[in-house]
C-alpha positions in Angstrom: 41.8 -70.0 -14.0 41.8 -66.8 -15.5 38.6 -66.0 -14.9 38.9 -65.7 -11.5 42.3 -63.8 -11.8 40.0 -61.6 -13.4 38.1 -61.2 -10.7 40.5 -61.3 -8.0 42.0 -58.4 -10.1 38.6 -56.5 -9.9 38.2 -56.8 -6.6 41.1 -56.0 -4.8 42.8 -53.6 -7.5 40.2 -51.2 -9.3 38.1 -51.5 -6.2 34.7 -53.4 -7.6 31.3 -53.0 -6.2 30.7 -56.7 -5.3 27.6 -56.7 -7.6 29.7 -55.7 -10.7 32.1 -58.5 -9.7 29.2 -60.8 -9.8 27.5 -59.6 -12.8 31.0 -59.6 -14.7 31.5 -63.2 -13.3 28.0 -64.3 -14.7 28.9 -62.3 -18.1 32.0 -64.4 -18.9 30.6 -67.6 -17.6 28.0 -67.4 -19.7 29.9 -66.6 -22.8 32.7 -69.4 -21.2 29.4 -72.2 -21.9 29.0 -70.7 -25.5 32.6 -71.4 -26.0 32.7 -74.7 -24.5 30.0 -75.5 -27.0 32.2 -75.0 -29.7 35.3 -76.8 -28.4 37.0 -74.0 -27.1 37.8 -74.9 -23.3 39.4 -71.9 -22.7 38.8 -67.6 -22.5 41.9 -66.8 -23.8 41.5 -69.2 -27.0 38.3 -67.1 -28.3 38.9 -65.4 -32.0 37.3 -62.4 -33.2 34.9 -64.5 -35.0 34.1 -66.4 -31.7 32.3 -62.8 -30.5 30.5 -62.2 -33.3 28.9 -65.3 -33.3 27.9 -65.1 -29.3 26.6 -62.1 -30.1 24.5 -63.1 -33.4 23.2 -66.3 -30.7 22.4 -63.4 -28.1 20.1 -61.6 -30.7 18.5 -65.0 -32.1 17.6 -65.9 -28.7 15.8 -62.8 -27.9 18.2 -60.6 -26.0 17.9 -57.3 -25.9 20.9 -55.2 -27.7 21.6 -53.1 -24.1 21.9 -56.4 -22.8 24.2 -57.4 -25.5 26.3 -54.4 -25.4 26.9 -55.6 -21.6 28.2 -58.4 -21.6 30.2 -57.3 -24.9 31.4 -54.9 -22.5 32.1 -57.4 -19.9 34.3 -59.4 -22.5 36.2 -55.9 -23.6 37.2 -55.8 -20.3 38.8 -58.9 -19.8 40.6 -59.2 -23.0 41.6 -55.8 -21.9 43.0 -57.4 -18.6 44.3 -60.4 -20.3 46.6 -58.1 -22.2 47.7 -56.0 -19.6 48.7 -59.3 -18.2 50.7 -60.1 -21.1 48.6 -63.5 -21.3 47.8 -62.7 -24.9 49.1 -60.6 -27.8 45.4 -59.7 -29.5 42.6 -58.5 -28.3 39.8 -60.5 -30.3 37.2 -57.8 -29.5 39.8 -54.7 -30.9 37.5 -54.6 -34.3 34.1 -55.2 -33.1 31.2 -52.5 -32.9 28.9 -52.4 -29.8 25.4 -52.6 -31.3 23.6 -49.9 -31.9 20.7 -49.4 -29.2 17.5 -46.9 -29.5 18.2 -44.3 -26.5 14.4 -44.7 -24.3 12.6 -42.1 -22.9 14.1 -41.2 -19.9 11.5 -41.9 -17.4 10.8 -40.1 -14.5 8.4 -38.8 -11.5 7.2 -35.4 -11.5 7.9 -33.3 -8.3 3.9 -33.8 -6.9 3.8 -37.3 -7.5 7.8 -37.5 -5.9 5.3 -35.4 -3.2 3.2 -38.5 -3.3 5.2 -41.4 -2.6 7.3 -39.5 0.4 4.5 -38.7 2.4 2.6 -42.1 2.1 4.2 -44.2 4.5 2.5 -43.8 8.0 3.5 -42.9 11.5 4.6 -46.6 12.6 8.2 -47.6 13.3 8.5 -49.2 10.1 6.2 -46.0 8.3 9.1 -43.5 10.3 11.8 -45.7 8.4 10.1 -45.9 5.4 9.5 -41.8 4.9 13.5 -41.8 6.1 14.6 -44.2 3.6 12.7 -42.2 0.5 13.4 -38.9 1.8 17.0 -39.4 2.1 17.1 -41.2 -1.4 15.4 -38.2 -3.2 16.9 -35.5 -1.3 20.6 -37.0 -1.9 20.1 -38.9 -5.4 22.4 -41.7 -4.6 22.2 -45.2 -5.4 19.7 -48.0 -4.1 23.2 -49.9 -3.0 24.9 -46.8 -1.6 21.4 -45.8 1.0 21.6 -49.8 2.2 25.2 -49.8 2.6 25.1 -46.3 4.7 26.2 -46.6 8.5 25.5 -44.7 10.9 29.4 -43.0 10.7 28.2 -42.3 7.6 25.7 -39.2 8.4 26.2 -35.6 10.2 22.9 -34.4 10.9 24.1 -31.2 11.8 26.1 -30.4 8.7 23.5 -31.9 7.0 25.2 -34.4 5.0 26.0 -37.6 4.5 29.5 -39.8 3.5 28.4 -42.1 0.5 30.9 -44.9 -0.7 30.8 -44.9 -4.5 31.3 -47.3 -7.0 35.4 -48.8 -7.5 35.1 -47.7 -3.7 35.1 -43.8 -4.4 33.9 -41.8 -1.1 32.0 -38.4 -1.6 30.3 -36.1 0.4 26.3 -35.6 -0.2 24.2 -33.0 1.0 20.9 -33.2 2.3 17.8 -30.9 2.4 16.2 -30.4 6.1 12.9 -32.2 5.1 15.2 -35.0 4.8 17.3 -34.3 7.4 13.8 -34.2 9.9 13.0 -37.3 8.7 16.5 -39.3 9.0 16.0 -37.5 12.6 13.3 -39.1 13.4 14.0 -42.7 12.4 16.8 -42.8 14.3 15.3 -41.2 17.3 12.4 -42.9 16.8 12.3 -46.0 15.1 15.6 -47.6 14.6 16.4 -48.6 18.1 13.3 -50.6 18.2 14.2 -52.2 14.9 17.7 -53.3 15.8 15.9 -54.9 19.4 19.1 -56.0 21.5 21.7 -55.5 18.8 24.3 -52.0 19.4 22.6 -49.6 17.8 25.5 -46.8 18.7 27.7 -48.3 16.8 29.3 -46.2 14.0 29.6 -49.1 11.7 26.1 -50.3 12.5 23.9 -50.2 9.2 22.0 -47.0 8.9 19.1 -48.4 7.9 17.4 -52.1 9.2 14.8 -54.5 8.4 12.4 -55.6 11.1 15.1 -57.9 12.7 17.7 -55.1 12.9 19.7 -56.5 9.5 21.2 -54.7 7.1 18.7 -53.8 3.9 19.4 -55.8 0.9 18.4 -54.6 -2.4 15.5 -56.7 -3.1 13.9 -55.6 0.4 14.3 -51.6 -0.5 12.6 -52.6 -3.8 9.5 -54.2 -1.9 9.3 -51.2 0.1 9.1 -48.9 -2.9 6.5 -51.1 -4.6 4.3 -50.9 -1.8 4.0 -47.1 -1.4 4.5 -47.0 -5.2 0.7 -49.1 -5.5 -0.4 -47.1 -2.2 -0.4 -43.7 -4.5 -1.5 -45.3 -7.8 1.9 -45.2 -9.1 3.3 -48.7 -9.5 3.3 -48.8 -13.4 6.1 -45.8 -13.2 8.0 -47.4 -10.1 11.2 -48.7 -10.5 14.5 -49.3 -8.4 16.4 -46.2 -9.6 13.0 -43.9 -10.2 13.8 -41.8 -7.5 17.4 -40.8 -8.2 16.0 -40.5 -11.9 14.2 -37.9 -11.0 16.5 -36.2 -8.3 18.8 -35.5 -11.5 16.1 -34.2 -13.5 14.3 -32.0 -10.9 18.0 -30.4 -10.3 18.2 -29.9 -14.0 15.2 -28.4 -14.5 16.3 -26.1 -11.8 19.0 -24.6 -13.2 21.7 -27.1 -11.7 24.9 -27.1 -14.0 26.2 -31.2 -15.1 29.4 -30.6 -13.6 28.1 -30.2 -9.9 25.1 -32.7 -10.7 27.8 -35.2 -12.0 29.6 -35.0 -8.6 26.3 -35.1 -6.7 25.5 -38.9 -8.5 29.4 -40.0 -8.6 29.2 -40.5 -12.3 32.9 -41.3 -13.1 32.1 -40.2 -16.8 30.1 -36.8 -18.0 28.8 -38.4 -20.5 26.5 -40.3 -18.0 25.0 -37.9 -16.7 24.4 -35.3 -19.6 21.7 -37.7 -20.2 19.3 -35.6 -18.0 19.9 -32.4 -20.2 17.2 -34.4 -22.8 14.4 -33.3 -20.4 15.1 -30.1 -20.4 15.6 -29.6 -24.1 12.0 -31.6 -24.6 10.4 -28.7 -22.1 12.0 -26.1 -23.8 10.8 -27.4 -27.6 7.5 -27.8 -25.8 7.4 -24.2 -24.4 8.2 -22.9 -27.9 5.8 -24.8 -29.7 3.2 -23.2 -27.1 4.0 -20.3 -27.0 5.5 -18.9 -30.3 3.2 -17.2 -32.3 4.7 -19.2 -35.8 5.8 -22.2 -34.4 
């Protein structure tokens, strides 16, 4: 089956994050069932026309058009394969426009309330991990998947730094601040080795960071941990997964960091992702101006 060719093709040659191999797999599954539907059994038999009208059933059912412009995205890049693999001659989504989505306001903490949510978890073992597991993400700015895939080879306290595996497996170097560096200290002086109980805790390839029974974080268990200092400081409504690496980018901005360096900081393959954060700063400069100019 193609599809899983695809996939294969993902995984083993452009070096895939496992969750964008999944979330492509439940793109073109999902569009596979709209096919089917229409009595096409097969990927490779979609037309041009096919697209367009998965993508009007997307809108009449209420999606969203980012989410559209995902999985549109999704489909791209498996035509895209399916040529390289000389499995067909067209690509039935070479004509069709992505559709148009209203850019939202870039939402973000602000560096006391960032001040907030670092210094509420408490002195426990699980309150040590917690503060290291925050600090770490805001001094750094990485992803939510990089910090729970981080092992323990993975950080030099010294240097003051850690090795983060990227996205298509890219590894780069991230520095990190002393507060963080204290705090990443002390969780694994204090607080890891009780977490991980009779497991090796010395290992390099250990996980950096562990749940109450010494496993490996998953994503949904970080997120539980930010909700709960999030409602602890009154700020659950602005809380979400990647709020903290939101606002890494736009404190360094606001600071005078240039994209080029902020873009290798994040691991953004593309500029363009990350000039995003320059919005913020032109807002506070209209803002500034409108304040202060004597004819504005």
């Amino acid at each position: 089956m193609e599809l899983n060719a695809f996939i294969d093709y993902l995984r083993k040659e452009k070096k895939t994050s496992e969750n964008t191999c999944e979330a492509y797999n439940r793109d073109l599954a999902a569009f596979e069932r709209f096919l089917k539907a229409r009595g096409i059994e097969q990927l490779e038999q979609a037309s041009n026309t096919d697209i367009v009208a998965y993508l009007m059933e997307l809108k009449n059912s209420g999606k969203s058009r980012a989410t559209a412009n995902r999985k549109l995205s999704s489909i791209r890049t498996f035509y895209k394969f399916l040529i390289k693999q000389g499995l067909i001659s067209v690509n039935p989504t070479e004509d069709i426009k992505s559709p148009k989505i209203e850019r939202k306001k870039l939402e973000y903490l602000t560096i006391e309330e960032v001040e907030e949510l670092l210094t509420a978890p408490d002195d426990s073992i699980k309150g040590i991990r917690d503060r290291a597991m925050l600090e770490v993400l805001y001094a750094t700015g990485i992803r939510v998947t990089e910090i729970i895939e981080l092992k323990m080879k993975d950080v030099n306290l010294r240097m003051g730094f850690i090795t983060c595996n990227g996205e298509h497996g890219r590894a780069r170097i991230v520095p990190m601040g002393t507060l963080a560096r204290k705090a990443l200290d002390n969780y694994i002086l204090n607080s890891r080795n009780f977490l991980m109980k009779d497991q090796d805790h010395d290992s390099p390839d250990s996980a950096l960071f562990v749940n109450y029974v010494g496993e490996p974080f998953s994503r949904q268990g970080f997120w539980k941990v930010l909700k709960q200092y999030g409602r602890r400081v009154g700020l659950e409504n602005k809380i979400t997964p990647h709020i903290l690496r939101t606002s890494f980018a736009v404190h360094m901005v606001q600071n005078g960091a240039d994209l080029k360096s902020l873009q290798e900081l994040m691991g953004h393959e593309d500029i363009m992702a990350t000039q995003i954060y320059l919005s913020v700063t032109k807002n506070r400069i209209k803002d500034v101006y409108d304040k202060t100019h004597p004819r504005a």
